[in-house]
TILUM-786225 format. One record per residue (C-alpha): residue number from 1; x, y, z; residue in one letter. Coordinates in Angstrom, 3 decimals, always signed. Example, Ala and Ser with C-alpha at 12.3 -4.5 7.8 and 13.67 -1.06 7.14 Angstrom:
% residues 2
<r seq="1" x="+12.300" y="-4.500" z="+7.800" type="A"/>
<r seq="2" x="+13.670" y="-1.060" z="+7.140" type="S"/>
This chain:
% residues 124
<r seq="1" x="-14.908" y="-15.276" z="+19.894" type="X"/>
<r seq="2" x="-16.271" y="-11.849" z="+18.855" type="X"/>
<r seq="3" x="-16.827" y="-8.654" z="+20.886" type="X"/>
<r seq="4" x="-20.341" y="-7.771" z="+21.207" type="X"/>
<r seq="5" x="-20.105" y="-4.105" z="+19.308" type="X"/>
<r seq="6" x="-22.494" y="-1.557" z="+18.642" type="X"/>
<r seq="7" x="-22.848" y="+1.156" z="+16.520" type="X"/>
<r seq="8" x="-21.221" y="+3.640" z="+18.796" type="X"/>
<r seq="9" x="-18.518" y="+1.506" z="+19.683" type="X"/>
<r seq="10" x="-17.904" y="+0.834" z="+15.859" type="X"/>
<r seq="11" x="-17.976" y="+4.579" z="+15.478" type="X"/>
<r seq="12" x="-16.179" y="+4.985" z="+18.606" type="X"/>
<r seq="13" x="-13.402" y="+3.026" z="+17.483" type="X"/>
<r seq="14" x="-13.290" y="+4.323" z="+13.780" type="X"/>
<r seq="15" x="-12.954" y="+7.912" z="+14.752" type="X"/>
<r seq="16" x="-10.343" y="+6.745" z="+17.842" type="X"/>
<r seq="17" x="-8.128" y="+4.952" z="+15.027" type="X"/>
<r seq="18" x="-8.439" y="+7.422" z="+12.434" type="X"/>
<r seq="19" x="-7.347" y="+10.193" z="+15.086" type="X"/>
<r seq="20" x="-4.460" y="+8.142" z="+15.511" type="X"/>
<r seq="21" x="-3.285" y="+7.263" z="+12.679" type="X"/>
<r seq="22" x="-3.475" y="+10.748" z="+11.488" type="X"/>
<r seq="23" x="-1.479" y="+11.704" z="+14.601" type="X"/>
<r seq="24" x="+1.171" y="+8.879" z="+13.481" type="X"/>
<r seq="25" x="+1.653" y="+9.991" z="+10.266" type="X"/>
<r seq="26" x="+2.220" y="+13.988" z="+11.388" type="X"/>
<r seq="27" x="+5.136" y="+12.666" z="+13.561" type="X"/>
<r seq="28" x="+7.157" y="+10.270" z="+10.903" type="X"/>
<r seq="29" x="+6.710" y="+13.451" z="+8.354" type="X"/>
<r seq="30" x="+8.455" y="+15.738" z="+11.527" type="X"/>
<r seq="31" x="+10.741" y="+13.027" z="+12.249" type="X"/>
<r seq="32" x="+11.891" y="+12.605" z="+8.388" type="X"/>
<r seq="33" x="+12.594" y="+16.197" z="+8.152" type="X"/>
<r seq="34" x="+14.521" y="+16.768" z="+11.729" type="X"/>
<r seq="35" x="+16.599" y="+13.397" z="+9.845" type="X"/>
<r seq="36" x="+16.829" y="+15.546" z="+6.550" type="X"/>
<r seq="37" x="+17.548" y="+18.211" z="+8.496" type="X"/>
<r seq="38" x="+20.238" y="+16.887" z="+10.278" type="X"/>
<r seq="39" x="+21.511" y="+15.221" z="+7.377" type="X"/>
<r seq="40" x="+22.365" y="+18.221" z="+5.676" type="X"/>
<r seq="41" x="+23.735" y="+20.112" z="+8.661" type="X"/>
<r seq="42" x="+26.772" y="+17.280" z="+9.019" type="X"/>
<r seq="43" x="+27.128" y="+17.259" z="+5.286" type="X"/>
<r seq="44" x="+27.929" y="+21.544" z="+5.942" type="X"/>
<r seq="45" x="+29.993" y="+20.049" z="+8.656" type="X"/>
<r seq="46" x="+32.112" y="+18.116" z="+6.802" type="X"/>
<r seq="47" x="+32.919" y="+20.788" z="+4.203" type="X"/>
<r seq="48" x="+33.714" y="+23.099" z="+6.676" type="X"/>
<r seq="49" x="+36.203" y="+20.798" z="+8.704" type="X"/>
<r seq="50" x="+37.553" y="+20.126" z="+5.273" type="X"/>
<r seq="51" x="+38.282" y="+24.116" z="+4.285" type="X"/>
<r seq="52" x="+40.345" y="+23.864" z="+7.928" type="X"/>
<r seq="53" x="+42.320" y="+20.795" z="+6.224" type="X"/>
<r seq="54" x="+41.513" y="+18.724" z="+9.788" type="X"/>
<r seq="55" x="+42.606" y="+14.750" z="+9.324" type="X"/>
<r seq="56" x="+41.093" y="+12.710" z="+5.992" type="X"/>
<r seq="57" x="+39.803" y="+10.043" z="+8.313" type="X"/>
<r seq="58" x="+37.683" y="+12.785" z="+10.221" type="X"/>
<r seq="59" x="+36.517" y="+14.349" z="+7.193" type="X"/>
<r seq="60" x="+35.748" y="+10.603" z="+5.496" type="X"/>
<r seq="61" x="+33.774" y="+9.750" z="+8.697" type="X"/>
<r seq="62" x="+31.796" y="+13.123" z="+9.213" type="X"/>
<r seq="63" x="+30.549" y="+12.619" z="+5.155" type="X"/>
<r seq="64" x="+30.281" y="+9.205" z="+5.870" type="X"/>
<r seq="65" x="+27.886" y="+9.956" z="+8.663" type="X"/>
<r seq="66" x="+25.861" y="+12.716" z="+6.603" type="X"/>
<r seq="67" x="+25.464" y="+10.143" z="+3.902" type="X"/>
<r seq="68" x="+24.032" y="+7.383" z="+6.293" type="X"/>
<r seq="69" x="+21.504" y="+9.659" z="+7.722" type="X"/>
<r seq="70" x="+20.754" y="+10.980" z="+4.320" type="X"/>
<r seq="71" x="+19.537" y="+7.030" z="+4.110" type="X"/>
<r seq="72" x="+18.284" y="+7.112" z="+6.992" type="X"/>
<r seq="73" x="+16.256" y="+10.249" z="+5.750" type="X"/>
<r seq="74" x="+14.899" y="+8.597" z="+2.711" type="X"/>
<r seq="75" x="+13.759" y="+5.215" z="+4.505" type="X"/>
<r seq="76" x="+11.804" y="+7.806" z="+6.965" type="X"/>
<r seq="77" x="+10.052" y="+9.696" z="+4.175" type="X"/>
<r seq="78" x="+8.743" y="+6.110" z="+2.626" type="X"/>
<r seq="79" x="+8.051" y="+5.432" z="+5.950" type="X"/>
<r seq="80" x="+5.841" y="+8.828" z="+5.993" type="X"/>
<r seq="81" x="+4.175" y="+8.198" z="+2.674" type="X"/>
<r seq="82" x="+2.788" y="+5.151" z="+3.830" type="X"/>
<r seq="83" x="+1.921" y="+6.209" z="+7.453" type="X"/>
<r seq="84" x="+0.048" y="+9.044" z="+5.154" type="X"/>
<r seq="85" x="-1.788" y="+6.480" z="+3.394" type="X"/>
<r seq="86" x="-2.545" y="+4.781" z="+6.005" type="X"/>
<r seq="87" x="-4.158" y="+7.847" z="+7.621" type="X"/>
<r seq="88" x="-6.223" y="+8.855" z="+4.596" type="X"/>
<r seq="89" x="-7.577" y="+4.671" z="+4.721" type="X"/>
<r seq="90" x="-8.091" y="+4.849" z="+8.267" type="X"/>
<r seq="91" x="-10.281" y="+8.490" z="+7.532" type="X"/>
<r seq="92" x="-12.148" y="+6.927" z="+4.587" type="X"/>
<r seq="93" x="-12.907" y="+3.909" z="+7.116" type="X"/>
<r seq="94" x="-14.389" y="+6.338" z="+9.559" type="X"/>
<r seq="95" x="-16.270" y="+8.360" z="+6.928" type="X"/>
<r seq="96" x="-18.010" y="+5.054" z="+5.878" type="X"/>
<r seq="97" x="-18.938" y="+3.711" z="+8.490" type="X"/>
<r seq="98" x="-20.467" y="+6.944" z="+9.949" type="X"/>
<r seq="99" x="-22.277" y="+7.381" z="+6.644" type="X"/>
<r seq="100" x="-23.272" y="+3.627" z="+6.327" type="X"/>
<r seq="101" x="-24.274" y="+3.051" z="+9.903" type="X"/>
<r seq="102" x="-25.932" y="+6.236" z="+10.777" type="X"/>
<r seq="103" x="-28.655" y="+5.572" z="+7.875" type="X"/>
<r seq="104" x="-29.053" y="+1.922" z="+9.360" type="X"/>
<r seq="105" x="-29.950" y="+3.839" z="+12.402" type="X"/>
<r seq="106" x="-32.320" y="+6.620" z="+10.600" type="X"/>
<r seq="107" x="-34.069" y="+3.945" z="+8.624" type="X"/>
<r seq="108" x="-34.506" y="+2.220" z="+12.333" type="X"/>
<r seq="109" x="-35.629" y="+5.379" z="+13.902" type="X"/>
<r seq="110" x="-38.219" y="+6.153" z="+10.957" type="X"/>
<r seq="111" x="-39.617" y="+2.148" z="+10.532" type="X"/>
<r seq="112" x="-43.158" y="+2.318" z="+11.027" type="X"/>
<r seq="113" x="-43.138" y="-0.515" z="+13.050" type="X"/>
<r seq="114" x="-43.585" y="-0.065" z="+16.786" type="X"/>
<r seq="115" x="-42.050" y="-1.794" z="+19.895" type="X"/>
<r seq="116" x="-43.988" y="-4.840" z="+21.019" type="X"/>
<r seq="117" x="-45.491" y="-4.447" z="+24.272" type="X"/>
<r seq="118" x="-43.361" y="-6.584" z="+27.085" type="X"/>
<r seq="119" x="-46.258" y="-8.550" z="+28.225" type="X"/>
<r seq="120" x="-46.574" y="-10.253" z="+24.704" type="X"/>
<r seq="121" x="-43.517" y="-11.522" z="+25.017" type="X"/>
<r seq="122" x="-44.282" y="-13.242" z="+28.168" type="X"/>
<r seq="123" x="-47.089" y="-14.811" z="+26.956" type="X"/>
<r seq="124" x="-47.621" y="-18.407" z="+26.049" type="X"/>
């Protein structure tokens, strides 16, 4: 069964999920880079513990680990492009209904027609 909605509930809810997904998609872009970020640090990491000729198996699992995250890192950053589209669908969604709506309501406000009086409706 439907919820009864009206037009500033519908806008309500446009603006509300537009605000989030925009909100969504600023976080996944700051997560990607703090994973890019990271990814590049233990990558440094690795070459340096190499240069102090520390065990292979330390060195192999410290690159191993960069190169994972560096995964990691690019799975996030699809992730972000779509939350990005996502947000720029969810904004165009809002836009249109504000624009569509709103001149349902001005053509409402400007009909010529007025309100019937309540005692005709009573009538029989």
């Amino acid at each position: 069964m439907g919820t009864d909605i009206n037009l500033r509930r519908l806008l309500r809810a446009t603006q509300t999920l537009a605000r989030d997904a925009r909100r969504s998609a600023n976080r996944h872009h700051q997560v990607a880079e703090q994973i890019g970020y990271e990814a590049t640090e233990i990558g440094r990491v690795a070459d340096q513990i190499a240069t102090l000729h520390v065990d292979a198996s330390t060195i192999t699992d410290t690159r191993e680990t960069s190169r994972i995250l560096r995964d990691l890192h690019d799975a996030a950053t699809g992730y972000r492009t779509c939350a990005q589209e996502t947000a720029r669908t969810a904004e165009a969604a809002n836009t249109t209904t504000a624009n569509t709506h709103n001149g349902i309501q001005e053509a409402h406000d400007r009909a010529p027609v007025p309100m019937a009086d309540r005692t005709w409706y009573g009538q029989e």
